[in-house]
C-alpha positions as CSV (number, residue, x, y, z in Angstrom):
1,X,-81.5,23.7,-26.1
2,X,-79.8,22.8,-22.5
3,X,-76.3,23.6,-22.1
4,X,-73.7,20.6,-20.0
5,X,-71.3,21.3,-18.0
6,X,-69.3,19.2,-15.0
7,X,-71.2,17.6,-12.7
8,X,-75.0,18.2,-14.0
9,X,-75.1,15.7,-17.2
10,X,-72.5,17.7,-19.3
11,X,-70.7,16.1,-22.3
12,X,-68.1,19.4,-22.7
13,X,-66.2,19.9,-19.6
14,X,-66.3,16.8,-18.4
15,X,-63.4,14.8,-15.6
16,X,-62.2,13.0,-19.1
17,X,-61.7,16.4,-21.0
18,X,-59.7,17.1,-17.9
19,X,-57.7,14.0,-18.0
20,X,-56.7,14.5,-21.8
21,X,-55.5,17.9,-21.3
22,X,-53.3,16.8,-18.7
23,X,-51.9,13.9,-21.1
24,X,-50.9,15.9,-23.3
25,X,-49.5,18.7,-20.9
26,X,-47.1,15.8,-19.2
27,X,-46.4,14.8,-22.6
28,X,-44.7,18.0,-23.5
29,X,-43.5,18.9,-20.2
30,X,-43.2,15.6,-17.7
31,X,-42.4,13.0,-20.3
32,X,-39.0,14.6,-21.8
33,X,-37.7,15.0,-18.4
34,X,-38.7,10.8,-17.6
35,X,-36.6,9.9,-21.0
36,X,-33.8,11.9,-19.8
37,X,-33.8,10.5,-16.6
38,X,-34.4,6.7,-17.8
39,X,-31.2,7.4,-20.0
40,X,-29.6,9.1,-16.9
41,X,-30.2,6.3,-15.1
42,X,-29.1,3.7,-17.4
43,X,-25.8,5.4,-18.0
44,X,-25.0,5.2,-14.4
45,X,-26.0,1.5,-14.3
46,X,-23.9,1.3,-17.1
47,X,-20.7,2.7,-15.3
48,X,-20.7,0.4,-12.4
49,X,-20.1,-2.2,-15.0
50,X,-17.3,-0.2,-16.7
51,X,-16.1,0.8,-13.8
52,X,-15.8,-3.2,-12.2
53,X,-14.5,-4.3,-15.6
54,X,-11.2,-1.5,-14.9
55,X,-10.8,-2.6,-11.4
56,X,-10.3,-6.2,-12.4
57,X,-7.9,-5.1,-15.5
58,X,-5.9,-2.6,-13.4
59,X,-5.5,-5.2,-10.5
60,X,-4.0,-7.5,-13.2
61,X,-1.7,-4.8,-14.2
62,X,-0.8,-4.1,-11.0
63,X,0.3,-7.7,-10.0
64,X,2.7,-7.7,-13.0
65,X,4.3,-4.3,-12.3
66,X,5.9,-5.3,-9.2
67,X,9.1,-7.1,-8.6
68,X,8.1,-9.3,-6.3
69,X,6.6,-11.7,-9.0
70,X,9.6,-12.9,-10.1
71,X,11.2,-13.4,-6.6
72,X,8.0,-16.5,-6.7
73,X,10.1,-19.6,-5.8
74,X,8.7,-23.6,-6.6
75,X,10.6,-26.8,-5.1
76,X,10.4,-29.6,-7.0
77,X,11.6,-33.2,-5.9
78,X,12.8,-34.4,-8.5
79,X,13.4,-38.0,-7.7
80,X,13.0,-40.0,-4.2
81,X,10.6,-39.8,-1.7
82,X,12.5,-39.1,1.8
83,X,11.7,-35.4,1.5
84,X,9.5,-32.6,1.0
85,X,10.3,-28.9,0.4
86,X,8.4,-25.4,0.1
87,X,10.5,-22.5,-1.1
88,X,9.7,-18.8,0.1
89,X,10.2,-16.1,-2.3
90,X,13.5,-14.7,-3.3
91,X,14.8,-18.0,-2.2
92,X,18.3,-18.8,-4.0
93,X,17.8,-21.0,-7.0
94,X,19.6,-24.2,-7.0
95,X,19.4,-27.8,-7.6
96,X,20.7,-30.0,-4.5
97,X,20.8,-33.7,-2.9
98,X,19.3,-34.8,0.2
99,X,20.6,-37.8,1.7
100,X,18.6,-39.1,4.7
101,X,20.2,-41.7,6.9
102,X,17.8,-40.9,10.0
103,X,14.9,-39.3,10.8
104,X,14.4,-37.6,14.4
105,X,12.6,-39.9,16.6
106,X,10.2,-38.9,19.8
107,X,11.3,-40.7,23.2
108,X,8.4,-43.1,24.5
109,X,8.3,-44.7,28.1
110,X,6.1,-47.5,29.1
111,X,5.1,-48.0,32.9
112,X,4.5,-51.4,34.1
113,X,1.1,-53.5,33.7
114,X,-2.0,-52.3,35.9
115,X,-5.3,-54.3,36.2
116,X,-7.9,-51.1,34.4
117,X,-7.6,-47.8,33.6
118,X,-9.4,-47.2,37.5
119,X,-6.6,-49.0,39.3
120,X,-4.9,-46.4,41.9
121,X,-1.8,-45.2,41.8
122,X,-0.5,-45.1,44.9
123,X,-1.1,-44.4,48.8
124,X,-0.8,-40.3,48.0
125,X,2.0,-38.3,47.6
126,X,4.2,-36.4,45.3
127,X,6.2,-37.6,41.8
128,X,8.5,-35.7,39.8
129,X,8.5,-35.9,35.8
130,X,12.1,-35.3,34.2
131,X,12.5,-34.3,31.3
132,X,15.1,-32.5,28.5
133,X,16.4,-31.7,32.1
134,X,12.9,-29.4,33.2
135,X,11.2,-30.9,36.6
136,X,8.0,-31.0,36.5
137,X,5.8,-31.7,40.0
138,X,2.8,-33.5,40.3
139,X,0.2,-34.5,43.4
140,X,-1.9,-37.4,43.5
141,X,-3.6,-39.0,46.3
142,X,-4.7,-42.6,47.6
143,X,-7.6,-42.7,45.2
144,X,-5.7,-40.8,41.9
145,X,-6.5,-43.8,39.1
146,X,-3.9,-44.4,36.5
147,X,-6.1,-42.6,34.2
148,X,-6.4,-39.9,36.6
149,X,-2.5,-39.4,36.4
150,X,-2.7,-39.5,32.5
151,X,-4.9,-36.7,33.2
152,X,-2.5,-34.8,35.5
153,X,0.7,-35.6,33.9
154,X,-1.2,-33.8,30.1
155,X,-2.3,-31.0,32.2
156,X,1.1,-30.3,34.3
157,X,3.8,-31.5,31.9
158,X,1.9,-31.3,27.9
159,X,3.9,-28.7,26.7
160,X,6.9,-31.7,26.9
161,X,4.8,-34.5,26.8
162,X,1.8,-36.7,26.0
163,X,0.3,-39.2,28.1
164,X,-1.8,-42.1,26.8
165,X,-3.3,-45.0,28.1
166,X,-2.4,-48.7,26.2
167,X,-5.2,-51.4,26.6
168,X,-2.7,-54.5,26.0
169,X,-5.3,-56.9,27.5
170,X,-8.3,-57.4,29.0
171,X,-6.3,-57.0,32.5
172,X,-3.4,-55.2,30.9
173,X,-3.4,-51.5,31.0
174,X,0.3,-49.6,30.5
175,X,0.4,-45.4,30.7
176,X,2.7,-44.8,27.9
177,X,4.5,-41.0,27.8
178,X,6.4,-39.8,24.7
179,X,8.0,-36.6,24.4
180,X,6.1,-33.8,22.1
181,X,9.7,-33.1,20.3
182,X,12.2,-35.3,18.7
183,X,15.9,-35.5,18.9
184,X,18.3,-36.7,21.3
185,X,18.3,-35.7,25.1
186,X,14.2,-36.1,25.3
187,X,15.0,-38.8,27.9
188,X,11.9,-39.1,30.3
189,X,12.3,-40.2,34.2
190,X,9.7,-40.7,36.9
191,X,10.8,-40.7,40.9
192,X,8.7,-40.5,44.1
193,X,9.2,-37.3,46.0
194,X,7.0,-38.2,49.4
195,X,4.5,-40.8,49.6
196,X,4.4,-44.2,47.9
197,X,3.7,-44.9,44.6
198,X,3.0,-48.0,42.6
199,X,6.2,-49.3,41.5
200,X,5.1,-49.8,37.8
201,X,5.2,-46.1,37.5
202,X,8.9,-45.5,39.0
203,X,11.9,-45.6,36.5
204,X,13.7,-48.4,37.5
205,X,15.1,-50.9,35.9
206,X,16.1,-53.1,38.4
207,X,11.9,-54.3,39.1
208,X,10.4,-57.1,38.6
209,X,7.6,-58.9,40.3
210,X,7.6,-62.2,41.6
211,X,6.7,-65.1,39.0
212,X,6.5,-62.6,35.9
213,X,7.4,-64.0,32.8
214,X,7.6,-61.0,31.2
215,X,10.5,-59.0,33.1
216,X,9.2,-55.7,31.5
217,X,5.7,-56.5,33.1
218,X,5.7,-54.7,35.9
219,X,9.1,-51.6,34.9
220,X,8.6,-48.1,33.9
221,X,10.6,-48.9,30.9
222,X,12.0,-47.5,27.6
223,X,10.5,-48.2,24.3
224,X,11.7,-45.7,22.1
225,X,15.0,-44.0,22.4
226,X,14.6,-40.4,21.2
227,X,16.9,-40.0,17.9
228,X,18.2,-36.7,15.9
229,X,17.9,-36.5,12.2
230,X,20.4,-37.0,9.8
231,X,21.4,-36.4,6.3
232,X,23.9,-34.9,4.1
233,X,23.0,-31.4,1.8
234,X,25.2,-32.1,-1.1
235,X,27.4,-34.9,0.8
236,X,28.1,-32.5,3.8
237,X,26.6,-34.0,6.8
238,X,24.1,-32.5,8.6
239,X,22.3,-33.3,12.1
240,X,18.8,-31.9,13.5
241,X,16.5,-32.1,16.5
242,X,13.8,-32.4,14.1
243,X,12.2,-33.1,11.1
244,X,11.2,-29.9,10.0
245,X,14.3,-28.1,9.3
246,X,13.8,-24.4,7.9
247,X,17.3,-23.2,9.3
248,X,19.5,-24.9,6.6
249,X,18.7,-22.3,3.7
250,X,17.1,-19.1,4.1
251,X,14.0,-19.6,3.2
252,X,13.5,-23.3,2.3
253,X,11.7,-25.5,4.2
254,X,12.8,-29.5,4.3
255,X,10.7,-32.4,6.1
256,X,12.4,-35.5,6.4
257,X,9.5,-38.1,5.1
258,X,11.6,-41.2,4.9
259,X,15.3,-42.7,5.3
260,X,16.6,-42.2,1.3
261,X,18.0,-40.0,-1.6
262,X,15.8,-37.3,-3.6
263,X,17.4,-34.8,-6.1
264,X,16.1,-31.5,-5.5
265,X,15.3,-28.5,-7.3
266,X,14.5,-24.8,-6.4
267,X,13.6,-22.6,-9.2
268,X,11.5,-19.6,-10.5
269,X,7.7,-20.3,-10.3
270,X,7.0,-20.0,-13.7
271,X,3.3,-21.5,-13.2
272,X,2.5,-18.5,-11.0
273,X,3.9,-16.0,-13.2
274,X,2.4,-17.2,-16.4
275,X,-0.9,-17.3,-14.4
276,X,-1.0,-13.4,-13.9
277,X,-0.3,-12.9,-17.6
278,X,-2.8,-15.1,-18.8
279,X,-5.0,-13.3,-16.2
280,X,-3.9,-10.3,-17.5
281,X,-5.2,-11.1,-21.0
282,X,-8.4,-12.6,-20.1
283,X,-8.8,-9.0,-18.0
284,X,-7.8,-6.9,-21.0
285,X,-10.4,-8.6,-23.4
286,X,-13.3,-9.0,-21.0
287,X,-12.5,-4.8,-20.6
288,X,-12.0,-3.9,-24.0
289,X,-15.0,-6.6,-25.0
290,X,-17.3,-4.1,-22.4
291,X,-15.6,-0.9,-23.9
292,X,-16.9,-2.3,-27.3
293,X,-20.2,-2.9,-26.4
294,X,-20.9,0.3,-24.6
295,X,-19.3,2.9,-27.2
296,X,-20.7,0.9,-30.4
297,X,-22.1,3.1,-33.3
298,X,-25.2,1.9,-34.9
299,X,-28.5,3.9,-36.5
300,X,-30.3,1.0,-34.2
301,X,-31.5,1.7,-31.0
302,X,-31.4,-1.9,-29.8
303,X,-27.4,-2.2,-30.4
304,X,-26.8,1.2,-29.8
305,X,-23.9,1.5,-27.3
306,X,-25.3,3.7,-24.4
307,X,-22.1,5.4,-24.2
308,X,-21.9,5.9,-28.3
309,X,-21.4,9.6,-28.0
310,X,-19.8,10.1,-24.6
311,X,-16.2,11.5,-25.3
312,X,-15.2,10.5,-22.2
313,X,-15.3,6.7,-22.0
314,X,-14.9,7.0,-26.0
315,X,-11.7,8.3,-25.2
316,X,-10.2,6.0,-22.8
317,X,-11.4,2.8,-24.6
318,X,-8.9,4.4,-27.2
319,X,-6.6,5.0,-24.5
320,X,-6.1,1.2,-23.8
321,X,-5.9,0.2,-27.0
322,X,-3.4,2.6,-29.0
323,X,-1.1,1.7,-25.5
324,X,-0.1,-1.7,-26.2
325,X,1.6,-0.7,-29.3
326,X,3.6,3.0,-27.6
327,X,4.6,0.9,-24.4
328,X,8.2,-0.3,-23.8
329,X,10.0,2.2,-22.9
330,X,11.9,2.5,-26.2
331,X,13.9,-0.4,-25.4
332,X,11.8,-3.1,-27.4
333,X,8.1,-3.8,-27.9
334,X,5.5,-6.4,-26.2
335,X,5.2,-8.2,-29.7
336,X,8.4,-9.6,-29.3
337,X,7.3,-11.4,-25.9
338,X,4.5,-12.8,-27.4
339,X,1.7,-10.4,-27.3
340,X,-0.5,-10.0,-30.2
341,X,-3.4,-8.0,-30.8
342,X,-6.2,-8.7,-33.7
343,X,-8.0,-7.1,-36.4
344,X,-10.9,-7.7,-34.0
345,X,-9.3,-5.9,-30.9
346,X,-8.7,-9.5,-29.2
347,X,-4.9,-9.9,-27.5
348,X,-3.6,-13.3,-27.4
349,X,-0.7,-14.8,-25.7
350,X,2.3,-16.7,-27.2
351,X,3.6,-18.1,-24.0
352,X,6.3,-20.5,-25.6
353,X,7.9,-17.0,-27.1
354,X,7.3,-15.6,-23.7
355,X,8.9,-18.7,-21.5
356,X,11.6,-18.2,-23.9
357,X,12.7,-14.9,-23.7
358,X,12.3,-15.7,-19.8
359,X,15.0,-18.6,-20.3
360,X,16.8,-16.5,-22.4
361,X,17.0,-13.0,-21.2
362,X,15.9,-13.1,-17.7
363,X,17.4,-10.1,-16.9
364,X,16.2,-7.7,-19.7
365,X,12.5,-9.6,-19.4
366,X,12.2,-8.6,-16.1
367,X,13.1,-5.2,-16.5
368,X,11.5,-4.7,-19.6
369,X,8.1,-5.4,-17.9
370,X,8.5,-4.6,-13.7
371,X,11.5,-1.8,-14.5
372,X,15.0,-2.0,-14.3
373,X,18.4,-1.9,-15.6
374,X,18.1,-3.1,-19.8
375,X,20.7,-4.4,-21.4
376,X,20.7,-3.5,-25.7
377,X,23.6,-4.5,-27.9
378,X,23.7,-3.2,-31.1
379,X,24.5,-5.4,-33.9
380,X,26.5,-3.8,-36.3
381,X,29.0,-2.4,-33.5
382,X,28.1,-4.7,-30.6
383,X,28.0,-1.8,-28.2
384,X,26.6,-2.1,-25.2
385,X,23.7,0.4,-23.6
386,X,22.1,0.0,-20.1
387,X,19.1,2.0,-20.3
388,X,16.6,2.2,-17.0
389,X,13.1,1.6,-17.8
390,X,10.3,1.8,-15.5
391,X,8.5,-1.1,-16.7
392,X,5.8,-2.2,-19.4
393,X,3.2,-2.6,-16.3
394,X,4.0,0.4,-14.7
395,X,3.8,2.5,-17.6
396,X,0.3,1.2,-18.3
397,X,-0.7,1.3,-14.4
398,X,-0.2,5.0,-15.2
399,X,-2.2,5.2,-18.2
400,X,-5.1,3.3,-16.7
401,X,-5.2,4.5,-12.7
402,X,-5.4,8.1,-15.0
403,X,-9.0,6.9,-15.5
404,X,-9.4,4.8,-12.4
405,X,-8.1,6.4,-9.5
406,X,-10.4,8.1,-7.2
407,X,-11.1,11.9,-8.3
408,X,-9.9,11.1,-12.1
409,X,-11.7,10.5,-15.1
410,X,-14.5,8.1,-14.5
411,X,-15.2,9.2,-10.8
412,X,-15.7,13.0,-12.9
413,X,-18.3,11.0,-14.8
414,X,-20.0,9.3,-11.9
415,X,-19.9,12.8,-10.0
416,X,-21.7,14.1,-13.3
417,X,-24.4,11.4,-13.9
418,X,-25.2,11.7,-10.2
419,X,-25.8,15.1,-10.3
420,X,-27.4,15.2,-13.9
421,X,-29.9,12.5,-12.1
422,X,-30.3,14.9,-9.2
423,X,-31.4,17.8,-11.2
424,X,-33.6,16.3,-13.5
425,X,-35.8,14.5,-10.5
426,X,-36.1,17.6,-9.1
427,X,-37.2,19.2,-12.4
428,X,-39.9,16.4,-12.6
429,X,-41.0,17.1,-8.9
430,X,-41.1,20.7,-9.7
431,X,-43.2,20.1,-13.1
432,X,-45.4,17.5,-11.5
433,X,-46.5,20.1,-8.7
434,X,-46.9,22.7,-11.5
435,X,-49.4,19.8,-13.2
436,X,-51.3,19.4,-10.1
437,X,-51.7,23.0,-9.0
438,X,-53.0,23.9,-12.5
439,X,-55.1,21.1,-13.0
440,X,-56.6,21.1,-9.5
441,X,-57.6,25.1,-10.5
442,X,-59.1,23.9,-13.6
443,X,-61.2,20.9,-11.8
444,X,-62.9,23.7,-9.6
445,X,-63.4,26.2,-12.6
446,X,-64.7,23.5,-14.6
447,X,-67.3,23.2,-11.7
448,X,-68.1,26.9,-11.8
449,X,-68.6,26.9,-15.2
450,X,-71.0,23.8,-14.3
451,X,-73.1,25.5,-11.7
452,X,-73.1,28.4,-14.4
453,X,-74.1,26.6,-17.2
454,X,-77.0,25.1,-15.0
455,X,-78.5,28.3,-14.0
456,X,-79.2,29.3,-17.3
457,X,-80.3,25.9,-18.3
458,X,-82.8,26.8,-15.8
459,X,-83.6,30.3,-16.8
460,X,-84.0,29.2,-20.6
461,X,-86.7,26.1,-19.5
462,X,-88.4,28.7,-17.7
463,X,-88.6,31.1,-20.8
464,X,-89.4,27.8,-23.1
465,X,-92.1,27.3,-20.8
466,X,-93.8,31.2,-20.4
467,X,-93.5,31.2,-24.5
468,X,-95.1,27.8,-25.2
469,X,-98.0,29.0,-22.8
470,X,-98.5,31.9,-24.6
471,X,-98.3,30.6,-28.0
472,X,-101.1,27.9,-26.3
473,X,-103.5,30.5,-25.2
474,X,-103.2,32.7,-28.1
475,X,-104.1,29.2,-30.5
């Protein structure tokens, strides 16, 4: 009987046989290192999502622990509509009356009546623009257009002033100039310097053309007197160049809407600061809620958290929780504001308790959860004690940026994952190689054996064939 091998009609050491040992060899030695390396893997997915979820909660924190928070100022009009006020922080609270009897006014000059907008000027020259006392020079020539000048007088003198053109009519065209600020002294003049120009354009109030009906017709002449704001602050009068006044209080900003009376008051923004802790809270679940679901316990696979038996994360997620209950300073607990955490590990938030103690012991609130000077009474002897905390928020920036900051706890962990993943791709390189080295020996000793196997294939035809001729010839 012919013996197979590789390559010459074999069914022993075939390419499959080849290709089922090394199954089975990257089983045992390749395989192992891929699940450690999946988990490896998944793990450090894992921790950017950890690690997000603690940024977000320790910014929270971190907007609570300062000072500044409660320096946040709202104005509120209380009643009337003649003003408007924004309050800066630290801003004095205070409740006040505004009184307006006169809003700042801009000063407006009309010229005399031209036929269009392309009408000249004058025969070429010079004219001066006066105004708040500040000359200001400007050329034109026997072809400048009225709405040439416009242009000129916005390009030479519109830091003071703004020049428009007024269609009245279909043959009615007036340059009207206003001053850009308000108040009084914003009187505007226009004189010839050399050269003649139009007479509608010239400040003088003595014009007026032949047969005009209308004796402002043809006179530069005022529309507007410029006017200064008034108003009292409390009855105490008060007078402005503008409208805008942020020089009256430090910090406050007033514009004058309307004339009128509007009751005013500045307080503590207590929108804003009940915002960062309801932020805070959302923050502190949405962590803890991750925490949870990465560290969970289970025989199942599927809900398995991929952290379940990491010590590390295990140990902060403990952390966080045990320190809402040790924080305080000794001087009282965050219960009594209104924080509450449930059998479930959710915190809730009993802002009316909180807005309370706010109204009620600003002082002590403050301190108790930014730092500061706390004031405790005892009871039964009504002695006083000051005791200096460093605040609820800083205590627990500590705890967390212990974890957070850069070259702590979880940036130890990345650091390890990383270099876990590092070693165990090279250990799969290394075994891979190993795999192909020994397998690409067998392939050719596989085709040795072939050629091997052949030859004596040969050979025993050739000794089938000799013996069947004798046993032929001896029959």
């Amino acid at each position: 009987m012919a013996i197979s091998s590789l390559g010459v009609g074999n069914n022993i050491l075939t390419q499959d046989v080849l290709d089922q040992l090394r199954k089975a060899d990257e089983a045992g030695r390749i395989r192992p290192v891929e699940l450690k390396l999946a988990d490896a893997n998944d793990k450090q997915d894992a921790l950017k999502l950890i690690d997000a979820s603690m940024t977000n909660f320790i910014d929270s924190i971190n907007e609570l622990k300062s000072v500044l928070l409660w320096n946040e100022r709202s104005a509120t009009v209380n009643s009337g509509t003649s003003v408007e006020i924004t309050a800066d922080s630290n801003t004095d609270v205070q409740d006040f009356t505004l009184n307006v009897t006169q809003l700042a006014e801009k000063q407006i000059e009309q010229s005399g009546k031209f036929a269009s907008e392309g009408a000249f000027v004058g025969s070429g020259g010079q004219m001066n623009l006066n105004i708040d006392g500040t000359d200001y020079a400007i050329d034109y020539t026997a072809t400048t257009t009225l709405k040439e000048l416009k242009n000129l007088i916005n390009d030479v003198a519109g830091e003071k002033v703004d020049a428009t053109l007024l269609n009245v009519g279909a043959t009615d065209v007036r340059l009207v100039i206003s001053s850009v600020d308000t108040g009084v002294g914003q009187d505007i003049t226009i004189t010839n310097v050399t050269g003649t120009l139009d007479a509608n354009l010239t400040t003088n109030t003595s014009f007026v053309a032949d047969n005009e009906l209308d004796p402002l017709a043809h006179v530069y002449a005022n529309l507007k007197s410029a006017e200064s704001a008034e108003f009292t602050f409390n009855g105490q009068a008060i007078t402005r160049t503008s409208n805008e006044i942020d020089d009256l209080i430090t910090g406050l900003t007033i514009t004058l809407k309307e004339v009128g009376s509007s009751e005013v008051s500045v307080a503590q923004d207590r929108t804003s600061i009940l915002e960062k802790f309801d932020s805070f809270v959302e923050k502190y679940n949405s962590n803890m809620t991750e925490l949870d679901k990465m560290t969970k316990a289970s025989t199942d696979s599927e809900t398995r958290g991929i952290f379940s038996s990491d010590s590390t994360v295990k140990s902060m997620k403990r952390a966080i929780a045990d320190m809402m209950y040790s924080l305080g300073g000794g001087v009282d607990s965050m219960i009594n504001y209104g924080f509450e955490i449930d059998k479930d590990g959710v915190m809730t938030l009993d802002k009316t308790l909180l807005e309370q103690k706010l109204d009620d012991e600003p002082i002590n609130t403050q301190a108790f959860f930014s730092g500061g000077d706390f004031t405790s009474i005892d009871p039964n002897t009504l002695l006083t004690t000051v005791t200096t905390v460093t605040g609820t928020f800083a205590e627990m920036s500590t705890i967390v940026e212990s974890y957070t900051k850069v070259n702590t706890t979880l940036d130890q962990l990345k650091d390890s994952l990383s270099e876990n993943i590092k070693t165990l791709e090279e250990r799969k390189i290394t075994a891979t190689e190993r795999l192909d080295s020994k397998y690409e020996i067998m392939k050719k000793q596989f085709a040795a054996y072939g050629l091997m196997i052949s030859k004596i294939n040969s050979a025993s035809s050739m000794f089938v064939q000799i013996a069947n001729a004798q046993t032929a010839a001896q029959n």
